[in-house]
C-alpha positions, 0 to 999 in steps of 0.5 A: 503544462508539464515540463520534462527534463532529461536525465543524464542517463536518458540521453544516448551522447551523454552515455557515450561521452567520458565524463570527469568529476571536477573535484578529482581533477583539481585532487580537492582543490579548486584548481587544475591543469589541462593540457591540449597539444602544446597548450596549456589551460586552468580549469578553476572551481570557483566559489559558487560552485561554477566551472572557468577554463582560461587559456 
């Protein structure tokens, strides 16, 4: 059996879409605001190298 996985630039959406790196988000810390509308939300890197978003 093989298995075949896509890669970013196989993928037409993924090409399409604006794409941010973490890191310059959050300047090279682990933490980030972003703002949507009159709300306001905390993307957070964490120590594992995993993306949380908190209201």
């Amino acid at each position: 059996m093989t298995i075949h996985s896509a890669t970013p630039t196989a993928d037409p959406a993924f090409q399409i879409l604006p794409s941010h790196k973490a890191e310059e988000l959050t300047k090279g810390g682990n933490l980030a605001h972003i703002r949507l509308g009159d709300q306001l939300y905390t993307l957070r890197i964490t120590r594992a190298g995993k993306l949380i978003l908190t209201k």
